[in-house]
C-alpha positions as CSV (number, residue, x, y, z in Angstrom):
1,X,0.0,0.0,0.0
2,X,1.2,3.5,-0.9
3,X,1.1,6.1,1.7
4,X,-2.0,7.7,0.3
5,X,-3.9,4.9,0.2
6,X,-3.0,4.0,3.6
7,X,-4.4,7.7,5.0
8,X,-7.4,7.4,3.3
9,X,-8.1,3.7,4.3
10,X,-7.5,4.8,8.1
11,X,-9.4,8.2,8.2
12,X,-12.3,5.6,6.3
13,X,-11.8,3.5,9.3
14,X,-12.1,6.0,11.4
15,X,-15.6,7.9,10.3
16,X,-17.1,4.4,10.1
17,X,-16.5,3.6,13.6
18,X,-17.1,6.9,15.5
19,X,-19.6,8.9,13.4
20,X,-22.0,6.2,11.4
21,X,-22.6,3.5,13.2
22,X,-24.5,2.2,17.2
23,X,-22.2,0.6,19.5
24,X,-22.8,-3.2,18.8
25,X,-21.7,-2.7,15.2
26,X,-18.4,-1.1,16.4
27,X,-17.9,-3.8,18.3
28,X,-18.8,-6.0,15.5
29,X,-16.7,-4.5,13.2
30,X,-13.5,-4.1,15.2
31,X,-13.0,-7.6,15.4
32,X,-13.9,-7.8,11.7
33,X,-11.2,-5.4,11.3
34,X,-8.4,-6.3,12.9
35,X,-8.3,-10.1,12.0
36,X,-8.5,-9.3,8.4
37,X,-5.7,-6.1,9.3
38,X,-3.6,-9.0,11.3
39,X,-4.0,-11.5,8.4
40,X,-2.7,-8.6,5.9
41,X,0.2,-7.7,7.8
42,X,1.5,-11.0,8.4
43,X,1.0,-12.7,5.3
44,X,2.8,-9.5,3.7
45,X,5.6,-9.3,5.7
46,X,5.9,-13.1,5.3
47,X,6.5,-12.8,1.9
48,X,9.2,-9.9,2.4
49,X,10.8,-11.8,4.8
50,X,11.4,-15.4,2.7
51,X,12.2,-13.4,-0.6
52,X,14.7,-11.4,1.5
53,X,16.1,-14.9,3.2
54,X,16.8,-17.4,0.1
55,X,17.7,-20.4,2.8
56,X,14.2,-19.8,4.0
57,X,12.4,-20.5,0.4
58,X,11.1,-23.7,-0.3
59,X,13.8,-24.9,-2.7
60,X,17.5,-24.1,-3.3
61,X,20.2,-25.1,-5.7
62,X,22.7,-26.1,-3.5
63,X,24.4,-28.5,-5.5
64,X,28.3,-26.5,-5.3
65,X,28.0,-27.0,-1.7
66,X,26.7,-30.3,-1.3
67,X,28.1,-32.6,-4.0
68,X,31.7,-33.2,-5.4
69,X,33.3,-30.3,-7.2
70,X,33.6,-30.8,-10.9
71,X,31.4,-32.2,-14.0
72,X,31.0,-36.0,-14.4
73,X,29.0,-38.0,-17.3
74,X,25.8,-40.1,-15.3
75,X,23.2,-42.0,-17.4
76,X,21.3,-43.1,-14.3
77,X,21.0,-41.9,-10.0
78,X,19.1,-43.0,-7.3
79,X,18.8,-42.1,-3.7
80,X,19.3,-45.0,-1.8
81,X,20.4,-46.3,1.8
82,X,23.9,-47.4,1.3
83,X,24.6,-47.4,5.0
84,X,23.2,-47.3,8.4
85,X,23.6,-43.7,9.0
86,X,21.1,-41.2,8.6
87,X,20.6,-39.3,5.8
88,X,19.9,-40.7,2.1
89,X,22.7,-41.6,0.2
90,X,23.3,-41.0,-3.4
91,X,24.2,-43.9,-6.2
92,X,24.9,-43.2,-9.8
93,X,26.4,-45.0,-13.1
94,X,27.6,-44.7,-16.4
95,X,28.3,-46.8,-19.3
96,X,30.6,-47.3,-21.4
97,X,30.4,-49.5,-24.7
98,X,33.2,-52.5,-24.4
99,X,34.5,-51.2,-21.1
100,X,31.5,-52.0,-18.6
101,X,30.0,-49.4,-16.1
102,X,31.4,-47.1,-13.1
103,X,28.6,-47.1,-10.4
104,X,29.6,-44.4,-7.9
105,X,28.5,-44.8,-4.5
106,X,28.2,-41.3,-2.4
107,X,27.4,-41.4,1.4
108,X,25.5,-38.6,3.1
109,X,27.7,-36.9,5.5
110,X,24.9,-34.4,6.7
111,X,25.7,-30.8,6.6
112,X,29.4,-31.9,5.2
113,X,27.2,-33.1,2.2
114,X,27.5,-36.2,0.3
115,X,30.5,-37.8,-1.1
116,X,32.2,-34.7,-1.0
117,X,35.1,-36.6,1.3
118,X,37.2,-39.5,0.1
119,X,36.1,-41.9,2.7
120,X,32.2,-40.9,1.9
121,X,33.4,-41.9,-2.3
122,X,33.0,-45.2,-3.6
123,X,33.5,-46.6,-6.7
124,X,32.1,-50.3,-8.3
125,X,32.9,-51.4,-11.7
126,X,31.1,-54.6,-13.4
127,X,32.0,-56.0,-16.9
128,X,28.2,-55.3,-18.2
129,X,26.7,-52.1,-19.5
130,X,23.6,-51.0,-17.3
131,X,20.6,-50.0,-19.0
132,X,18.7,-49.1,-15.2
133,X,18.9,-49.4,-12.0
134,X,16.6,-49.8,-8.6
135,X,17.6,-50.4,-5.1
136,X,15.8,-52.0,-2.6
137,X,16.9,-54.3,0.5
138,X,16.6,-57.6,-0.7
139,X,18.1,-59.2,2.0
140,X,16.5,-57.1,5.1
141,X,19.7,-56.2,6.9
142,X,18.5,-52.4,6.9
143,X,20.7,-51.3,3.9
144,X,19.8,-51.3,0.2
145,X,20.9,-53.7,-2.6
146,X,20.8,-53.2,-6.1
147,X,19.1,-54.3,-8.8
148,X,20.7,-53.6,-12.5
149,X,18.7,-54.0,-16.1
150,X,22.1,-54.7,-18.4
151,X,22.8,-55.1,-21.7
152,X,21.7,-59.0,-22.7
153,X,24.0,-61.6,-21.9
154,X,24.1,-65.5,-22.0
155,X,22.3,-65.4,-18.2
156,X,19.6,-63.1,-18.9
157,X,19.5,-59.2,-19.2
158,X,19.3,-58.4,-15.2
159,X,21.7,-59.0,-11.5
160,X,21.5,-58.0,-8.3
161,X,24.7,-56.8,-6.3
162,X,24.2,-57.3,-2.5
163,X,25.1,-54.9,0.3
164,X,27.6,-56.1,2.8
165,X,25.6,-53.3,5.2
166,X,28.6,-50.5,4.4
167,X,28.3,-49.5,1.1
168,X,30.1,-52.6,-0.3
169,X,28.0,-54.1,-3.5
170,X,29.2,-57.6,-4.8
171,X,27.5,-60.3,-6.7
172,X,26.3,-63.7,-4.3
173,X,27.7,-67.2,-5.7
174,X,24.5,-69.2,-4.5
175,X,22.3,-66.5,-5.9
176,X,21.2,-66.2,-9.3
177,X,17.7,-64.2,-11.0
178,X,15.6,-66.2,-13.6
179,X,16.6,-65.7,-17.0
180,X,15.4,-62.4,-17.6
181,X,14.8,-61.7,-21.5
182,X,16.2,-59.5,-23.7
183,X,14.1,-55.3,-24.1
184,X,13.3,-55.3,-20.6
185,X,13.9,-51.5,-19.4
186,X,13.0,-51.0,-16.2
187,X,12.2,-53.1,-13.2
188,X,9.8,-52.3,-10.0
189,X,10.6,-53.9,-6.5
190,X,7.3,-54.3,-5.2
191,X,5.3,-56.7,-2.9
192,X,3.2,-58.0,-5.2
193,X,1.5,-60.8,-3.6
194,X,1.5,-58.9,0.2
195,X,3.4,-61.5,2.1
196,X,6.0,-59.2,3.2
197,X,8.9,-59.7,0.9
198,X,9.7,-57.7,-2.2
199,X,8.9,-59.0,-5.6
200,X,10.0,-58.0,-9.0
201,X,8.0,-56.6,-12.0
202,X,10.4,-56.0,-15.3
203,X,8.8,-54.5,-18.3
204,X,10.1,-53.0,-21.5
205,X,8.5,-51.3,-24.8
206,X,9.7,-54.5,-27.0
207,X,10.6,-57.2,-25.1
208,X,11.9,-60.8,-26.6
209,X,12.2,-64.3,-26.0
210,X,15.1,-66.3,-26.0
211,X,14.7,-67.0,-29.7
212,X,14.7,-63.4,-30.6
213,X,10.7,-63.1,-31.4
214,X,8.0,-60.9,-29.5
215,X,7.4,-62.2,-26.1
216,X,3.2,-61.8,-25.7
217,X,3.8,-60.8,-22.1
218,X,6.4,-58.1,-22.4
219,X,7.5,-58.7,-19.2
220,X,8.8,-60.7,-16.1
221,X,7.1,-61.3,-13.0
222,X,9.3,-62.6,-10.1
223,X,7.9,-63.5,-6.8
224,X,10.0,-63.8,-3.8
225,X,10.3,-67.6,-1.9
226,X,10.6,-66.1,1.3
227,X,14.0,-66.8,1.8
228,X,15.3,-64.8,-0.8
229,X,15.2,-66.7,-3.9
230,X,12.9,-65.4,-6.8
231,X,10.7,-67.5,-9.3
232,X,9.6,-66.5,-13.0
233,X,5.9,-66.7,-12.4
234,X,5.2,-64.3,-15.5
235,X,2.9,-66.8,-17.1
236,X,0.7,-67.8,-14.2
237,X,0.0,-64.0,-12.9
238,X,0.4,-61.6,-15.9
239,X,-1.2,-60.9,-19.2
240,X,-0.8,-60.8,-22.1
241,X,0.1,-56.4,-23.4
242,X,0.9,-55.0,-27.1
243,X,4.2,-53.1,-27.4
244,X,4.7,-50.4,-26.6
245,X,5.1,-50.1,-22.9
246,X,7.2,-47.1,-21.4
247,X,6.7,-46.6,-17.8
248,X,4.5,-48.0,-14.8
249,X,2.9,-46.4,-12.1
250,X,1.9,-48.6,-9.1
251,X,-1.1,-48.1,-6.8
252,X,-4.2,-49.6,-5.1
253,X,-6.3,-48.2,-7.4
254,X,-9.7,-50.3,-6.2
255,X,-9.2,-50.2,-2.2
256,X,-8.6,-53.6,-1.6
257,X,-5.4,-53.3,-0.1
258,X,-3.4,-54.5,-3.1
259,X,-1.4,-52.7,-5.1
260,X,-2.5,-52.3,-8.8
261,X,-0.6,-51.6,-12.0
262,X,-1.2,-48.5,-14.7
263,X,0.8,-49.0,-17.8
264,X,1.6,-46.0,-19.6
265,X,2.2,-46.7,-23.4
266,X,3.9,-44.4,-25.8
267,X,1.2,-44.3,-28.6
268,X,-1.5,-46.6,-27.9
269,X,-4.1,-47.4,-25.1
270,X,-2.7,-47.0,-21.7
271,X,-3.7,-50.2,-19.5
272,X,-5.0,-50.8,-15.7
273,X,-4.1,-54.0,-14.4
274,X,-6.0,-54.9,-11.2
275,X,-4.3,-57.1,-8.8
276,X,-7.0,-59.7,-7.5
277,X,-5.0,-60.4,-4.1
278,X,-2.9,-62.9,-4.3
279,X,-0.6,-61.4,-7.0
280,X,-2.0,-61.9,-10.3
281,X,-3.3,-59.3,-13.0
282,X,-6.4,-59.4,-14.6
283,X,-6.7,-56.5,-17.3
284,X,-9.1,-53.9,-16.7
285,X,-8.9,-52.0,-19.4
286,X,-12.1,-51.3,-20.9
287,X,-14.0,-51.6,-18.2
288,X,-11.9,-49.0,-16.1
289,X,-10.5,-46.7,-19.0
290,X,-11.9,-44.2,-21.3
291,X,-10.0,-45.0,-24.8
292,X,-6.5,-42.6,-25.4
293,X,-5.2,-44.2,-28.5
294,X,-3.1,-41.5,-29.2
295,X,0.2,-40.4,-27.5
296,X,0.0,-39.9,-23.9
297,X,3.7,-39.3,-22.7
């Protein structure tokens, strides 16, 4: 408010209260009055205050202060819990073709930020190239482990590198995923089936069989044993999907306590898969779905 706006408003004020109206209405008003000149003020001078105080606004870049100094070349990152310290920590990768993958492994050091010491920097090479990567803690021992999509090989086109608890990832003799078929993209750790372990949905826009043809169910579902081994049941518990598949979103979309699957396709009708409660996906499509046949990402 300017300052002629701000005499006028109180000699307004002013006249109202003494010359035109009884004394109930005064009161009445007064109250009226000063919550709404309160509720000015403050949210005003909140506003001054947080544009004045940068630290105070909602979101910063503080990336000079908070990560390693210098530019690096990532194709992938994910927040994870590396160790048992508080914080998250931060893991990243990159590829390169004939020479296998750097994953970087940075540990939260709180307000000394994250990997920006060499004790808090670690660094884990593996032979394959890595198309994605998701953590989650296979194993239960309170840190994350990680689970790699990689270029196709002879075993399959995924692996999981186990955390020794400190930040140390390394591959399990005795352990071994189902052959995991060549397009897959992405994978979700999710408990699929709700009896307390995590399970494995893998899905891809063209994904192919051993023999190099279309597989009909473009993807892999893996359930969890219980005691940490997985099986392929893909063909008992999920349909069969077009191609075309480029992201997932994950949900209990009908309240039953079971989480759901919405498939996002690139140019063609996205897909709801309900989840009837014991892990397996019946397509609800075009009963649950208006029809977008056109590109929706």
């Amino acid at each position: 408010m300017n300052a002629y706006f701000r005499l006028w408003f109180h000699f307004r004020v002013w006249k109202l209260l003494f010359h035109d109206l009884g004394t109930c209405s005064k009161k009445i008003i007064c109250v009226s009055l000063a919550i709404l000149l309160s509720s000015l003020v403050i949210g005003c001078s909140q506003k001054r205050g947080i544009a004045n105080k940068p630290k105070q606004q909602f979101y910063q870049d503080i990336t000079e202060g908070y990560l390693p100094s210098g530019k690096v070349s990532i194709q992938g990152a994910t927040f994870a819990r590396v160790d048992r310290n508080l914080g998250s920590d931060l893991v990243w990768f990159n590829s390169t073709a004939g020479k296998g993958t750097k994953i970087k492994i940075l540990l939260n050091e709180g307000s000394n930020g994250i990997g920006r010491s060499k004790k808090a920097s670690k660094v884990k090479r593996i032979n394959e190239n890595i198309r994605y990567l998701a953590n989650v803690d296979i194993d239960r021992n309170g840190t994350d482990d990680l689970v790699l999509i990689t270029s196709p090989s002879k075993k399959g086109s995924a692996k999981v590198l186990f955390n020794n608890g400190k930040g140390y990832f390394y591959s399990r003799l005795e352990f071994e995923l189902p052959f995991i078929n060549s397009g897959i993209e992405r994978v979700d750790p999710i408990d699929l089936d709700q009896d307390g372990d995590v399970d494995f949905l893998f899905t891809g826009s063209k994904v192919l069989n051993k023999n190099g043809k279309i597989n009909r169910r473009q993807g892999h579902v893996l359930i969890n044993d219980g005691r940490g081994q997985f099986k392929d049941q893909t063909y008992l518990l999920w349909p069969k999907l077009p191609l075309g598949l480029v992201s997932t979103a994950i949900a209990d979309y009908d309240q039953d306590g079971f989480p759901d699957i919405f498939l996002v396709y690139g140019n063609a009708q996205n897909r709801l898969l309900i989840n009837n409660g014991v892990g397996r996906f019946i397509d609800k499509t075009n009963w649950s779905l208006p029809k977008i046949l056109d590109q929706s990402t």
